[in-house]
C-alpha positions as CSV (number, residue, x, y, z in Angstrom):
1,X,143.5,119.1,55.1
2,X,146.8,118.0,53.5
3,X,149.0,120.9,53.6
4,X,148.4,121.8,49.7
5,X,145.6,124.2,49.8
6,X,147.6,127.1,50.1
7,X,149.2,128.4,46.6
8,X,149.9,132.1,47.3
9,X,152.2,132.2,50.0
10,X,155.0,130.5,50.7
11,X,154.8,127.3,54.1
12,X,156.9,125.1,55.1
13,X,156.9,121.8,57.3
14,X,157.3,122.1,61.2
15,X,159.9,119.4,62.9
16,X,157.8,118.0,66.3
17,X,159.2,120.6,68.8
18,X,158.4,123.3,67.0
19,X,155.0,121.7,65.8
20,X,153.8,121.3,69.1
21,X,154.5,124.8,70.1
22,X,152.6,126.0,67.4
23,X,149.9,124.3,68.1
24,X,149.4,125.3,71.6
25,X,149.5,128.9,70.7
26,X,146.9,127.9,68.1
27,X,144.8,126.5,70.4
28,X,144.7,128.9,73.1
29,X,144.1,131.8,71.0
30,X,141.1,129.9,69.3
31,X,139.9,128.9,73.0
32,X,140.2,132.1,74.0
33,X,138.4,134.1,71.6
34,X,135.5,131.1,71.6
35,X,135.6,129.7,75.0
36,X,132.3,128.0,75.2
37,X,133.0,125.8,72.2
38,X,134.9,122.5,72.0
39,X,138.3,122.8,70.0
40,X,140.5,120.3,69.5
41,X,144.0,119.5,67.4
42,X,143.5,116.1,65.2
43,X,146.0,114.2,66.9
44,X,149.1,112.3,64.8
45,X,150.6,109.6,66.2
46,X,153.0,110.4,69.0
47,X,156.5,109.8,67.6
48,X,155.9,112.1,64.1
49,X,159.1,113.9,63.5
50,X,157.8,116.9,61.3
51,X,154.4,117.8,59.9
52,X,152.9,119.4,56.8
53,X,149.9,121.3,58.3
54,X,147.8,121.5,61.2
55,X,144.0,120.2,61.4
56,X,141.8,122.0,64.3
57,X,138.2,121.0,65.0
58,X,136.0,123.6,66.2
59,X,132.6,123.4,66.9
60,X,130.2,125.2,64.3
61,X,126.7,125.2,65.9
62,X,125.2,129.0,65.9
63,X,129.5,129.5,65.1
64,X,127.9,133.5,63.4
65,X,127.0,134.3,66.7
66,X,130.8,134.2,68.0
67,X,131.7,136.1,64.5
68,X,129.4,138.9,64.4
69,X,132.7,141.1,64.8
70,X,134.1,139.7,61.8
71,X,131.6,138.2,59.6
72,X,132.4,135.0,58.8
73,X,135.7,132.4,59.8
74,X,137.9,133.6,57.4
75,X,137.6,137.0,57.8
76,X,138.6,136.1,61.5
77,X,141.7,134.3,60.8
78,X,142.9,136.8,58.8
79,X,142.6,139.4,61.6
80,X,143.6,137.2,64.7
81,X,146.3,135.4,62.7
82,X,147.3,138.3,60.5
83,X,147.6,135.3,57.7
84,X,148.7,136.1,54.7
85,X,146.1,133.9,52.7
86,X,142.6,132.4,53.7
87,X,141.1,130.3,51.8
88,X,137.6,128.4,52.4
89,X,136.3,125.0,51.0
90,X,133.1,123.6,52.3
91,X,133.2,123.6,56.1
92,X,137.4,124.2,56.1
93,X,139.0,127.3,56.4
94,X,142.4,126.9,55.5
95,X,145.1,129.7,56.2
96,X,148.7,130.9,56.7
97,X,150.3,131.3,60.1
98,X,153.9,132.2,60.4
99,X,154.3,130.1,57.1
100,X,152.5,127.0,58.3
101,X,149.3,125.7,56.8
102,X,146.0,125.4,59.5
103,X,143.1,123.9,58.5
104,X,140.4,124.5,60.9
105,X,137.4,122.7,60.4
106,X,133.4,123.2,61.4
107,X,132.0,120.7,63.0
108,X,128.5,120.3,64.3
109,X,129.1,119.5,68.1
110,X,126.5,116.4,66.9
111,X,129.6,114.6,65.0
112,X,132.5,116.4,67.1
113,X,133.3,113.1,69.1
114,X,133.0,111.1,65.9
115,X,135.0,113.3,63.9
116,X,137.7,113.8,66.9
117,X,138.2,110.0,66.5
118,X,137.9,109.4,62.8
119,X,140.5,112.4,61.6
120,X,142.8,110.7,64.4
121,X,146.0,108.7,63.8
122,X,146.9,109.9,60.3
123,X,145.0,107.4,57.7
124,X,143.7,105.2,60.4
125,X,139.7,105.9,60.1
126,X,139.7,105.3,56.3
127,X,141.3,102.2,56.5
128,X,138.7,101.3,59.2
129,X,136.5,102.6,56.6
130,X,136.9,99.2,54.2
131,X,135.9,96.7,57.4
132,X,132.7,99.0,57.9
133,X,132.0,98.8,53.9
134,X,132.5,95.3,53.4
135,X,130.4,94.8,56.5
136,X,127.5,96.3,54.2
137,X,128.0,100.0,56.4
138,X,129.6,103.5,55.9
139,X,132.3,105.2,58.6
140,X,133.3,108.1,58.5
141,X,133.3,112.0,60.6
142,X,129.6,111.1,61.3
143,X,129.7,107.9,62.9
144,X,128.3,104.2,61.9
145,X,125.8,104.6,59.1
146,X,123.8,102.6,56.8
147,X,122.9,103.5,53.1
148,X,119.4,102.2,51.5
149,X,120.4,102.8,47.6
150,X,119.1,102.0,44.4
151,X,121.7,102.1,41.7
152,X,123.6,105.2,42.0
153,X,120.1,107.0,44.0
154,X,120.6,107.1,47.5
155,X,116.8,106.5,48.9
156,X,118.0,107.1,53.0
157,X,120.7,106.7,55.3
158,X,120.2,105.5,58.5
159,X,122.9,106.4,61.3
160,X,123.6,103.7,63.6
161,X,125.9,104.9,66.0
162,X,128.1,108.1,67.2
163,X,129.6,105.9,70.1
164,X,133.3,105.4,69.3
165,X,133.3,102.4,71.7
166,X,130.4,101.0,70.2
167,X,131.8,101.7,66.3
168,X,135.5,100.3,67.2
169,X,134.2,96.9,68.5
170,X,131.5,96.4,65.9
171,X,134.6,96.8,63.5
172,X,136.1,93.9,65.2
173,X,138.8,95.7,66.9
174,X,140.0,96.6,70.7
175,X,138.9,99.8,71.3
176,X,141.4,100.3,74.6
177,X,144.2,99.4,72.3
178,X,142.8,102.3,69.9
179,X,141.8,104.3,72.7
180,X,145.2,104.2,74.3
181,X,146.3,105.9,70.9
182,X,149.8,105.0,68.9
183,X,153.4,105.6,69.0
184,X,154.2,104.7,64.8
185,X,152.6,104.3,61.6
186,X,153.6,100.9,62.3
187,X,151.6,100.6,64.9
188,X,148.8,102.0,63.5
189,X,149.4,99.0,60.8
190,X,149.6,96.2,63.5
191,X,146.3,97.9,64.7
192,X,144.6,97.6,60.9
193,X,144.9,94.2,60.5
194,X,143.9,93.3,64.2
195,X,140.4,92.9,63.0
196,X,139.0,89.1,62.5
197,X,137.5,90.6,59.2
198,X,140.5,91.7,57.7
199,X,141.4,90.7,54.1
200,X,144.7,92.2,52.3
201,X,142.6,92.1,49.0
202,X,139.8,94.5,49.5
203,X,142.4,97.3,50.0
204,X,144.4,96.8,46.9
205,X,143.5,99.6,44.6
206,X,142.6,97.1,41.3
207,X,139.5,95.9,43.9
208,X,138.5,99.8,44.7
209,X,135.9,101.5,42.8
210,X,137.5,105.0,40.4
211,X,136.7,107.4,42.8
212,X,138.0,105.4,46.1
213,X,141.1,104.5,43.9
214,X,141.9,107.4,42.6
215,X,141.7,109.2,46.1
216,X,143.5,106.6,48.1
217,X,146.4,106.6,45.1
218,X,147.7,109.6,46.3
219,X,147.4,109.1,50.3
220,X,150.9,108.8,51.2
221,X,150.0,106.2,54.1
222,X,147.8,104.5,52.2
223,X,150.6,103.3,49.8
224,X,152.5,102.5,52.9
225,X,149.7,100.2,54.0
226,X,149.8,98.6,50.9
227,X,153.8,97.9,50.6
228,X,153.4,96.6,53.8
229,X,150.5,94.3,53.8
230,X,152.4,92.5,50.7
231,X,154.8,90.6,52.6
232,X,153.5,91.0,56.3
233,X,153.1,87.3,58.1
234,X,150.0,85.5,59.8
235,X,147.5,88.3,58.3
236,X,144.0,87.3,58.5
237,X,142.2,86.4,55.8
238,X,138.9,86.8,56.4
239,X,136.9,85.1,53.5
240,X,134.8,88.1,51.4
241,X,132.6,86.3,49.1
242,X,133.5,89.6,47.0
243,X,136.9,91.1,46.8
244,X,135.9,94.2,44.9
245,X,134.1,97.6,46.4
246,X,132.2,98.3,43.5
247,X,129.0,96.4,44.3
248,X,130.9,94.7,47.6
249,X,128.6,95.0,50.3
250,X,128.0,91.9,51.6
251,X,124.6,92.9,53.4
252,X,124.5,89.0,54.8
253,X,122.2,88.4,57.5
254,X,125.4,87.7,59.7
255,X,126.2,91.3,59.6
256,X,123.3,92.9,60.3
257,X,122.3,90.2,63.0
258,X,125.4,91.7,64.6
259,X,124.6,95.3,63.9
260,X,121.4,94.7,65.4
261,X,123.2,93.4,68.7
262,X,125.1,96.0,69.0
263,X,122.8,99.0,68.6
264,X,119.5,98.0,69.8
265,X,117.7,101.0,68.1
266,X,119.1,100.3,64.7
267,X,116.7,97.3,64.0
268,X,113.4,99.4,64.3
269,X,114.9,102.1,62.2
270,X,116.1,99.4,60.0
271,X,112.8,97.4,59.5
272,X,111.0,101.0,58.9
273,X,113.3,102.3,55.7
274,X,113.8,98.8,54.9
275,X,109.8,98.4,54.3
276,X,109.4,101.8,52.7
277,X,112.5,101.1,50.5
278,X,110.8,98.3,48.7
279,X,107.8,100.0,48.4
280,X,109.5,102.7,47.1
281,X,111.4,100.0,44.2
282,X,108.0,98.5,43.6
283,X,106.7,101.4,42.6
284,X,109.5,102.5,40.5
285,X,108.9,99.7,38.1
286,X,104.8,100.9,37.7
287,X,105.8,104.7,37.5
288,X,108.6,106.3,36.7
289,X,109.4,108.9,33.9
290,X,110.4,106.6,31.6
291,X,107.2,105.3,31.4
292,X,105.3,108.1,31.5
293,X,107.6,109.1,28.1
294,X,106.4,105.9,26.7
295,X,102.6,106.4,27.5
296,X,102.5,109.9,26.6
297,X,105.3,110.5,23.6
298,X,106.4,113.7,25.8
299,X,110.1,114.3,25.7
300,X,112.4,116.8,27.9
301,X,111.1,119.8,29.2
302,X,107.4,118.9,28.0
303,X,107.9,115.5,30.4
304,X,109.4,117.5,33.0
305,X,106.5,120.3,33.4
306,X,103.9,117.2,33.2
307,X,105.9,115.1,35.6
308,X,105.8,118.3,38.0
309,X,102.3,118.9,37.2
310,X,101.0,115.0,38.0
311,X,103.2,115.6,41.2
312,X,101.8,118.8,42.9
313,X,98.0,117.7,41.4
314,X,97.9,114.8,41.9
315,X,100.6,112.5,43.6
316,X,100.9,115.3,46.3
317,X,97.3,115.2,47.1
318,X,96.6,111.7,46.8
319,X,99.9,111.2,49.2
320,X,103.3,109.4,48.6
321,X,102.7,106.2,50.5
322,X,98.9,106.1,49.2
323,X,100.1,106.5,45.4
324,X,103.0,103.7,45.9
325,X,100.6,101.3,47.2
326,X,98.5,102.1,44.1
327,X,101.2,101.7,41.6
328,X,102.1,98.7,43.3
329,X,98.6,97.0,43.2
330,X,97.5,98.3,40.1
331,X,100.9,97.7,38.4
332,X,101.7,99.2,35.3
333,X,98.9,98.6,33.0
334,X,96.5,99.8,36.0
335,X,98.8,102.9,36.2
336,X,98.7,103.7,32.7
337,X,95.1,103.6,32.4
338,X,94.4,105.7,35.6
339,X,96.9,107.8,34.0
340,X,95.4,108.4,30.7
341,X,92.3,110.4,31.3
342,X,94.7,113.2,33.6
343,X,97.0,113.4,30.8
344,X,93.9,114.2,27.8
345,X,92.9,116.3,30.7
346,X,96.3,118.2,31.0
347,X,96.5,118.3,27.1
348,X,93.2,120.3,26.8
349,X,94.1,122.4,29.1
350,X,97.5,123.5,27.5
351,X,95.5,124.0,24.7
352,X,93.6,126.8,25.6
């Protein structure tokens, strides 16, 4: 995706006629040669005048079954497509056709209607993407999803939703005006800042984290966004106690009182992790390698073969809910003495 993966050969851009033939040929070979999957063309919005590559969903599930012939995706392209150059990265497989760049994409048939609708309409689902994060969520190819993180560990995630309807109007936005699809990247700006949560600051670029930044920088659309938004009337302003994405979740009870209306099943799920979460945390600050280091004086690989050692004899056996409710009760002077006699134990025995 982006029409730059290809260095070896030469491509081009397509103007819209010529685009649209191309990608009905595309299609219909790729249907043809996997007709019981689902395969469709990202759609652009309607009035695009030329285009820089081509993205095509297929669906992946058991996808070896359908390439037994030719091993894996590339080497299929390269045969049906006679493409000059193939190239893979992750789940894309990007390659020449009459000197146009495809990018056809595997997708689980799990997140195909998510991913149909997020990859639509040029930039649109990433700049849906900042409503759902300052909402204290994450959207994206797999739907409506909510992260339980410490720091910069990632505990669980929790997926809410692969209903587009359901997503689009949690987001605060029509979703037969985005059903009914756009003409212009104007329109797709109009449709942006529809949203009751809408703030012009939390897309600037000085209020996104590095990596967001330094990723959005270079989206053409993006930049367009943000040239626009600067002088665009009657915006809503919707009032972020935090402007910045580092650390701008807002997780306020609001938000997930409404996520909790709007997907019924999300609340159980939510009150589960949630619990184990802070058991989890709890126990962090009784046990944790740190501390062990500390109590013991080990250091690097030493700490690491104990630390695998206290896990497969001990915290293994005792279980992982079982041993955070002890470190959690006993807290860490508790844990430090249960913890002495295994480690004059384990010293003896590397020893011998």
């Amino acid at each position: 995706m982006g029409g730059n993966a290809l260095k070896e050969v030469e491509t081009r851009r397509y103007e819209r006629d010529e685009y649209l033939a191309l990608e009905a040929e595309v299609l219909n070979r790729l249907r043809a040669d996997f007709p019981n999957r689902r395969i469709e063309a990202i759609r652009a919005y309607r009035k695009k005048d030329s285009f820089g590559d081509m993205d095509v969903l297929i669906e992946s599930d058991d996808l070896h079954r359908d390439l037994y012939a030719f091993r894996d995706l590339r080497r299929y392209v390269v045969e049906r497509f006679n493409s000059k150059q193939a190239v893979t990265n992750g789940g894309v497989v990007s390659f020449e056709y009459k000197k146009f760049q495809i990018d056809l994409i595997t997708t689980p048939s799990t997140n195909f209607e998510t991913s149909v609708n997020y990859f639509a309409w040029n930039d649109l689902g990433n700049l849906m993407g900042r409503i759902a994060h300052k909402l204290g969520f994450k959207y994206g190819h797999e739907g409506l999803s909510m992260t339980f993180r410490d720091g910069d560990y990632q505990y669980a995630e929790i997926n809410l939703s692969k209903d587009p309807k359901a997503i689009v109007e949690f987001l605060g936005y029509d979703y037969d005006r985005f059903a009914a699809g756009f003409d212009t990247v104007q329109d797709i700006f109009d449709f942006t800042v529809s949203t009751e949560f809408f703030n012009k600051e939390i897309y600037a670029l000085e209020n996104r984290n590095h990596t967001s930044r330094t990723r959005d920088r270079k989206r053409k659309t993006y930049n367009q966004f943000l040239t626009w938004i600067e002088t665009a009337p009657n915006l809503p302003e919707y009032p972020w106690s935090s402007l910045k994405e580092q650390g701008g979740r807002e997780y306020k009870k609001q938000f997930m009182e409404r996520a909790f209306k709007f997907f019924p099943s999300f609340k159980e799920q939510h009150d589960k992790v949630q619990a184990e979460f802070q058991l989890w945390k709890q126990s962090r600050e009784n046990f944790n390698g740190d501390l062990v280091r500390e109590w013991t004086g080990l250091q690097d690989q030493d700490l690491g073969k104990f630390m695998k050692f206290l896990r497969e004899a001990h915290l293994g056996v005792m279980g992982k809910e079982a041993f955070q409710t002890f470190t959690v009760s006993a807290g860490q002077e508790g844990v430090k003495k249960w913890l002495k006699p295994i480690y004059d134990a384990y010293v003896k025995e590397m020893q011998k």
